[in-house]
C-alpha positions as CSV (number, residue, x, y, z in Angstrom):
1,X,149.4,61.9,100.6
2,X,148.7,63.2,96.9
3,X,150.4,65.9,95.9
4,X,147.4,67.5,94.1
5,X,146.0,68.3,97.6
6,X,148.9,70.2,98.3
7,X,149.4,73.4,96.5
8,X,151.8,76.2,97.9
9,X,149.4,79.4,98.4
10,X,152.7,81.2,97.6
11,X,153.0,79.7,94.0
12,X,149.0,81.3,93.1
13,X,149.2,84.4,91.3
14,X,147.0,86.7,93.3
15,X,143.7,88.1,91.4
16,X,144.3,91.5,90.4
17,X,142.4,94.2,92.5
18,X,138.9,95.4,90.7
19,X,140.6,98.9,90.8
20,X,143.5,98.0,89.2
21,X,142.2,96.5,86.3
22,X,139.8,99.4,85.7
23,X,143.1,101.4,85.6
24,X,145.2,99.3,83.2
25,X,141.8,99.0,80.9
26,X,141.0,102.7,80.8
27,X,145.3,103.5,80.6
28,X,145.2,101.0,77.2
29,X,141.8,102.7,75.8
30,X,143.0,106.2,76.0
31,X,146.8,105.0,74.7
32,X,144.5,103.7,72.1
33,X,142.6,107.0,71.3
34,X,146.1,109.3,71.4
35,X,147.7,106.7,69.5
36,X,144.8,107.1,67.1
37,X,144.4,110.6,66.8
38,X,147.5,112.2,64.7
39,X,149.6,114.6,66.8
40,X,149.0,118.4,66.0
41,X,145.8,117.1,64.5
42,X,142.3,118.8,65.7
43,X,140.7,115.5,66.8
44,X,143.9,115.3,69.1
45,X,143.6,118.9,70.4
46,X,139.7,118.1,70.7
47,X,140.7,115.0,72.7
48,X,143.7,116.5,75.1
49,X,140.8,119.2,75.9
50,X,138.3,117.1,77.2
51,X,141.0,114.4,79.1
52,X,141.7,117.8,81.1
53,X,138.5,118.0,82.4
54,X,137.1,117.3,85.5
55,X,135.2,114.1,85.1
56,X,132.3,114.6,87.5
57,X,131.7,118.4,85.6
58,X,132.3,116.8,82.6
59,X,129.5,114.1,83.0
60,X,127.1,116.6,84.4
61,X,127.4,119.0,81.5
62,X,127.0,116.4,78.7
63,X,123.9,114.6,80.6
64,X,122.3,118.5,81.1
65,X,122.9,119.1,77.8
66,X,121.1,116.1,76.2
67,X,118.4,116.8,79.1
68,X,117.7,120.1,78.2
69,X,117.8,119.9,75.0
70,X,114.9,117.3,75.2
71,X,112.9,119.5,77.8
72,X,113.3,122.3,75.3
73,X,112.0,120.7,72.5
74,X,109.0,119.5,74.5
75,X,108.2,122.8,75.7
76,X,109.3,125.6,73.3
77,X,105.8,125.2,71.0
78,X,104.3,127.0,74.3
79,X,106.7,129.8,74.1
80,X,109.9,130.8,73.0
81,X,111.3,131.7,76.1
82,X,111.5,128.5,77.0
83,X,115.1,128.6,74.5
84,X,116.5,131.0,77.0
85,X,117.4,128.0,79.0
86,X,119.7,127.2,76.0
87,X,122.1,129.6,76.9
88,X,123.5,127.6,79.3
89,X,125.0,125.1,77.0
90,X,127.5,127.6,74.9
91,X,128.3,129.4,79.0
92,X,128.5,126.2,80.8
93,X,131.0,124.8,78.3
94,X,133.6,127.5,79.6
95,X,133.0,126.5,83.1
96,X,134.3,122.8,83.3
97,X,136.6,123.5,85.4
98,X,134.8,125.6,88.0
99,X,132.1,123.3,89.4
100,X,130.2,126.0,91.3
101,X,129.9,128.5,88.7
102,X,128.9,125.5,86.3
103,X,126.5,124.2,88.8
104,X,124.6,127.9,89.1
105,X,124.6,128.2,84.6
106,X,122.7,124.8,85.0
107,X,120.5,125.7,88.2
108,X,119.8,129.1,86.4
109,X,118.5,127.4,83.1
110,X,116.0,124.7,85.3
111,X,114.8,127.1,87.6
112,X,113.6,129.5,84.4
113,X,112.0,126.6,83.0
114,X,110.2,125.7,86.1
115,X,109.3,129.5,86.7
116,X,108.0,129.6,83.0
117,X,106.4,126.1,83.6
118,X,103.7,127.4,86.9
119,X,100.3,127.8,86.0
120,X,99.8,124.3,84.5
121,X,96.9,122.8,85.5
122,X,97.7,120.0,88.7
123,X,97.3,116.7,87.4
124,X,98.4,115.6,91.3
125,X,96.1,115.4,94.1
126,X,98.2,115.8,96.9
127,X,97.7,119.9,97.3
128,X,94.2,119.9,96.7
129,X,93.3,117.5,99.1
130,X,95.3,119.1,101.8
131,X,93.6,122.3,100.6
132,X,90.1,120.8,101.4
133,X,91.7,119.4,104.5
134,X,93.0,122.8,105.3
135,X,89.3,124.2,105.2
136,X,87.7,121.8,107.0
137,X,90.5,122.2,109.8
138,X,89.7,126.7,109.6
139,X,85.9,126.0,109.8
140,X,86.7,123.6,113.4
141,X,86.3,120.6,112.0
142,X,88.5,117.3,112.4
143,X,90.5,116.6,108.7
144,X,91.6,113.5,109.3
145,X,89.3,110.3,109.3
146,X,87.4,110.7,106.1
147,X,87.7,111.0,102.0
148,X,88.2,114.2,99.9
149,X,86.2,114.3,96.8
150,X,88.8,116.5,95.7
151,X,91.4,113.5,95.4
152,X,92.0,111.4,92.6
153,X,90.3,109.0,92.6
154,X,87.8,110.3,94.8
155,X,87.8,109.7,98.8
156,X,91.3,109.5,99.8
157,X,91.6,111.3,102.8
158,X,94.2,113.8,103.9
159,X,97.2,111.4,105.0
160,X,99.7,114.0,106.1
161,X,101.2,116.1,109.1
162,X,99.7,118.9,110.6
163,X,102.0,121.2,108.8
164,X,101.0,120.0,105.6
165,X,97.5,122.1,105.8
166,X,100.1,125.1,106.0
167,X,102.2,125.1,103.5
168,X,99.3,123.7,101.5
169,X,98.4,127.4,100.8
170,X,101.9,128.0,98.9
171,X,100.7,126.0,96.3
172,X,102.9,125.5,92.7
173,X,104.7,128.6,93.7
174,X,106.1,126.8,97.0
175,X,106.9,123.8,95.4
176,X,109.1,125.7,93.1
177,X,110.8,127.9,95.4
178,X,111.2,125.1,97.3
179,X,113.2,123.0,94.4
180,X,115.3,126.5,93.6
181,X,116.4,126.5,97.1
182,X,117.7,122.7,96.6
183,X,119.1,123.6,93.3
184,X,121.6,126.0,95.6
185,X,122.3,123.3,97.7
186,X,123.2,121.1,95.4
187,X,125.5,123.6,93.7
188,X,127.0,124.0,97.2
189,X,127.9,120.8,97.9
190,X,129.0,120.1,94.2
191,X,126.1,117.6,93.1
192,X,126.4,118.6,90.0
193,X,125.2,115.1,88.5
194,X,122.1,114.7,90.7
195,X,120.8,118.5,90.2
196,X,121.2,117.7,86.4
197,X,118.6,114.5,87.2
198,X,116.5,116.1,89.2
199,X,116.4,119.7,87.0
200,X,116.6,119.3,83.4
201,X,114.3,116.1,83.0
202,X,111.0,116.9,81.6
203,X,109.3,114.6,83.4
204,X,110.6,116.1,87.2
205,X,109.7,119.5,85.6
206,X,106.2,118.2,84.9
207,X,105.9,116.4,88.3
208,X,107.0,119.9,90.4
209,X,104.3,121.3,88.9
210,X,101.2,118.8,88.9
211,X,100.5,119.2,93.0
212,X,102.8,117.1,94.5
213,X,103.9,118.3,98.2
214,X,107.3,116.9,97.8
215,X,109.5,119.3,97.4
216,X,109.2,121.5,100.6
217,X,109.5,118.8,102.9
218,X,112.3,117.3,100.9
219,X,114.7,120.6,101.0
220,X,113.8,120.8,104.5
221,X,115.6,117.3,105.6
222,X,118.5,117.9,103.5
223,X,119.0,121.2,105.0
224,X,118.5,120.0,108.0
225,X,120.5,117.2,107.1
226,X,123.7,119.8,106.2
227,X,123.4,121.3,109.0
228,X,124.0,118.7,111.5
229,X,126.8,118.0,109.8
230,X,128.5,121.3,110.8
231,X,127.4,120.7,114.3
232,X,124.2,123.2,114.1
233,X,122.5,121.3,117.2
234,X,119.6,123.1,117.2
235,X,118.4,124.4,113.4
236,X,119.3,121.2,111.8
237,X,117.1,118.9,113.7
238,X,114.5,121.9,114.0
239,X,114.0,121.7,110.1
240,X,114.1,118.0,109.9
241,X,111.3,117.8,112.6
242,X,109.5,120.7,110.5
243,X,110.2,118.3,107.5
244,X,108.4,115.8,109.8
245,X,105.5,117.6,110.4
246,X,104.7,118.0,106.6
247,X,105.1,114.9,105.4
248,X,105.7,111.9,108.3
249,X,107.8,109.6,105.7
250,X,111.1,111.5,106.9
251,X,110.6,110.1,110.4
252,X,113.2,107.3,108.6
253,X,115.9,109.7,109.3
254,X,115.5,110.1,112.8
255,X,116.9,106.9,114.7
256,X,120.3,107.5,112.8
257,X,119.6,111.5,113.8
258,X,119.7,110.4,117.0
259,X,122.4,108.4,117.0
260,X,124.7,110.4,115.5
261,X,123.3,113.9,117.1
262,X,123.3,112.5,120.8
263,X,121.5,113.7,123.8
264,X,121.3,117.4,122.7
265,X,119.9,117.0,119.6
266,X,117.4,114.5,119.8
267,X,115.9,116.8,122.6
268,X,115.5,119.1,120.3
269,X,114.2,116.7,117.6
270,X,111.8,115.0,119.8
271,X,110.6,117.9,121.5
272,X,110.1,119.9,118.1
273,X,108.0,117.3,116.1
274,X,106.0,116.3,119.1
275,X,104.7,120.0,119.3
276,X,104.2,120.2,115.2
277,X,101.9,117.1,115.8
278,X,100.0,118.2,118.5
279,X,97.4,119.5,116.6
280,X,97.0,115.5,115.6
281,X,96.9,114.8,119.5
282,X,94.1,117.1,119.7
283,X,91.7,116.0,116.7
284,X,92.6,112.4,118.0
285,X,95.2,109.6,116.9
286,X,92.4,107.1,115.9
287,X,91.4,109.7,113.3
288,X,94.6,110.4,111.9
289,X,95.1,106.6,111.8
290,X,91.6,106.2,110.1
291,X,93.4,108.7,107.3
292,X,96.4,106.2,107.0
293,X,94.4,103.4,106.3
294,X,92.3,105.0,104.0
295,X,94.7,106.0,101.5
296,X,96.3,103.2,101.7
297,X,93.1,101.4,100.7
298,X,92.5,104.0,97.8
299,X,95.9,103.7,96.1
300,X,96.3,100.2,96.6
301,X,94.0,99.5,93.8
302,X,96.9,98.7,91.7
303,X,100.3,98.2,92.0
304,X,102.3,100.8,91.3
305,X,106.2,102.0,91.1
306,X,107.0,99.7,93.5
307,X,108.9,96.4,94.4
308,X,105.4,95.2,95.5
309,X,107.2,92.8,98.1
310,X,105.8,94.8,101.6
311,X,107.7,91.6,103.1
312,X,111.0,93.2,103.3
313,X,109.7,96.0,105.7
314,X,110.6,93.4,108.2
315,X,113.8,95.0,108.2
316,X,113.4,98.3,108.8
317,X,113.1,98.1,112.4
318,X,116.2,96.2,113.0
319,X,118.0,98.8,110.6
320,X,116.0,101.5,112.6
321,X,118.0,99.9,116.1
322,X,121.3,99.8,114.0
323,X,121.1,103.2,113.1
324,X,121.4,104.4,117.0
325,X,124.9,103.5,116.6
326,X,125.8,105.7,113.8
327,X,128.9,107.8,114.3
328,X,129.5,109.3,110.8
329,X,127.5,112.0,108.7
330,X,127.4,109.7,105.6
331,X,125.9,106.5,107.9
332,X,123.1,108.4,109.3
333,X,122.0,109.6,105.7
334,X,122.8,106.7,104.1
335,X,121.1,104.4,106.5
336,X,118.2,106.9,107.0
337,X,117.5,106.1,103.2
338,X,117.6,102.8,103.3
339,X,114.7,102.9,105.9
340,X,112.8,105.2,103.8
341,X,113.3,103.2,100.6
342,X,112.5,100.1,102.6
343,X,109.5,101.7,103.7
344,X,108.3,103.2,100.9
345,X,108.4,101.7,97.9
346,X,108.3,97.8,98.9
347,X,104.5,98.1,98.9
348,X,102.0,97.8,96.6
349,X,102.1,101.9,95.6
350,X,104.3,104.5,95.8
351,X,104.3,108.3,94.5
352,X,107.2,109.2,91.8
353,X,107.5,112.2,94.2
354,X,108.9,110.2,96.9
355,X,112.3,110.4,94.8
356,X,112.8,113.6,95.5
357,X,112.8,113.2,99.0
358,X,115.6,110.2,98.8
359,X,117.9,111.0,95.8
360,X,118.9,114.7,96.8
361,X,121.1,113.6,100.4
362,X,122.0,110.2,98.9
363,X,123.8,112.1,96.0
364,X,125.3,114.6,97.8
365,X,126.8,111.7,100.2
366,X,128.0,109.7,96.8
367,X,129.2,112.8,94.4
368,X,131.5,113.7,97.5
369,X,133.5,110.6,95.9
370,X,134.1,112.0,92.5
């Protein structure tokens, strides 16, 4: 037998772990930088300041600062109290250290801009349909089954949850007491990274305030979410089924709900979002299902922030009976996102707004690692 066949596994140098080499390459780069900088020197002081920081506050901070400065600029021509929010760069730079109290600074400074921001004219659709739907529904009529002329384009009918004609009425000012609320929560939980995303962009600023009806439903399931978590059996599921009856795209989350809630609380889920959709029931399935269709035949006229491969819905179902078997917190968000990703944007449209339903409880699962 040729001894090029045989080879001792024992004589192979074993592959250094991914880990470990990210530790020996960042070790040698800072060595690098102190070796660099001269010792008593300001650069090195500068440098030994910012190694002592926390990364994950650090990172937040320097993305909310290049973020807000942007927003800032974009906005201060309106008015100057739009450089309020500035404030929060010189405080927040003293707060490294303290997450939560860095976290609030930041929150503080997005939620002024937003509050300064209401009033702009709604470049979205989404409220003002389910405003037309919502009067249709008070004079007795049926508001599912045919177009709006108040959509954009014109005739898209009112696709959402009973629930959605309610909170329909709070308008702007909803959808921005609805995105301080999640500020708070991300603060508590220490995403500081994803409230930066989701707060000092201009363009989520813009989007919160152009009549999406994202943002109520979307604080609702992570509430809810939280809540599970510390074993609230009944509130948690009650707001995700609340969440549910707004907007019926956080139905993703509830075979991993059940799964990891058990008998008690997918009672309650089931039993909550069955009576939030009665008023469906009542003006008839068909009708609601008419409504389904026909958006999906109005936005479809192009293809839009999408994968644009509706193939790969396939797998939500098999995901969806996976999810049953969920035992952890993290699985039954995680996975509940991957159903609603699956099922949202692998068609041929999606809304932007759909991200704020999404990213919220996936970064709060994956900051918990920093």
């Amino acid at each position: 037998m040729s001894s090029l066949g045989l080879v001792n596994e024992r004589t192979l140098p074993r592959a250094p772990s991914l880990p470990a080499v990210s530790r020996r390459i960042a070790d040698r780069l800072i060595g690098f930088i102190l070796s660099v900088a001269r010792q008593g020197s300001l650069g090195r002081r500068a440098l030994d300041l910012v190694l002592r920081q926390p990364v994950a506050s650090l990172v937040a901070y320097l993305a909310f600062v290049l973020l807000i400065l942007g927003t800032v600029d974009t906005l201060a021509h309106r008015s100057p109290l739009y450089l309020l929010a500035l404030l929060a760069i010189p405080a927040g730079a003293f707060l490294l250290r303290r997450p939560v109290a860095l976290g609030l600074v930041m929150a503080a400074a997005v939620i002024w801009i937003r509050l300064l921001y209401l009033g702009q004219p709604e470049t979205c659709d989404q409220l003002a349909v389910s405003r037309a739907a919502l009067r249709v529904a008070l004079e007795g009529g049926n508001p599912y089954g045919f177009g709006y002329s108040e959509s954009v384009p014109p005739g898209a009918p009112f696709p959402y949850g009973p629930l959605g004609l309610v909170t329909a009425v709070l308008g702007q000012p909803g959808e921005t007491f609805a995105f301080a609320l999640m500020a708070l929560v991300l603060v508590w939980q220490r995403a500081l990274i994803t409230l930066v995303f989701f707060g000092a962009s201009f363009q989520w600023i813009e989007m919160g305030a152009c009549g999406m009806n994202d943002m109520i439903p979307s604080v609702l399931l992570v509430s809810g979410l939280l809540l599970l978590e510390r074993r609230r059996t009944r509130l948690g599921p009650l707001l995700v089924a609340i969440s549910a009856g707004i907007k019926p795209y956080t139905f993703a989350w509830f075979p991993a709900i059940m799964g990891y809630g058990g008998v008690a609380v997918t009672t309650v889920l089931l039993l909550a979002v069955g009576l939030f959709w009665l008023p469906a029931l009542m003006w008839g399935p068909q009708s609601y299902l008419e409504s389904v269709q026909g958006a999906w035949t109005v936005q479809h006229r192009q293809v839009q922030n999408t994968l644009n491969m509706p193939i790969l819905r396939l797998l939500a179902p098999p995901l969806a009976a996976l999810s049953l078997l969920v035992r952890s917190w993290e699985a039954m968000v995680l996975i509940g996102a991957a159903i609603f990703t699956l099922m949202m944007f692998t068609d041929y449209w999606a809304s932007l707004g759909y991200w704020m339903v999404v990213l919220p409880p996936v970064g709060i699962v994956l900051e918990r690692g920093f």
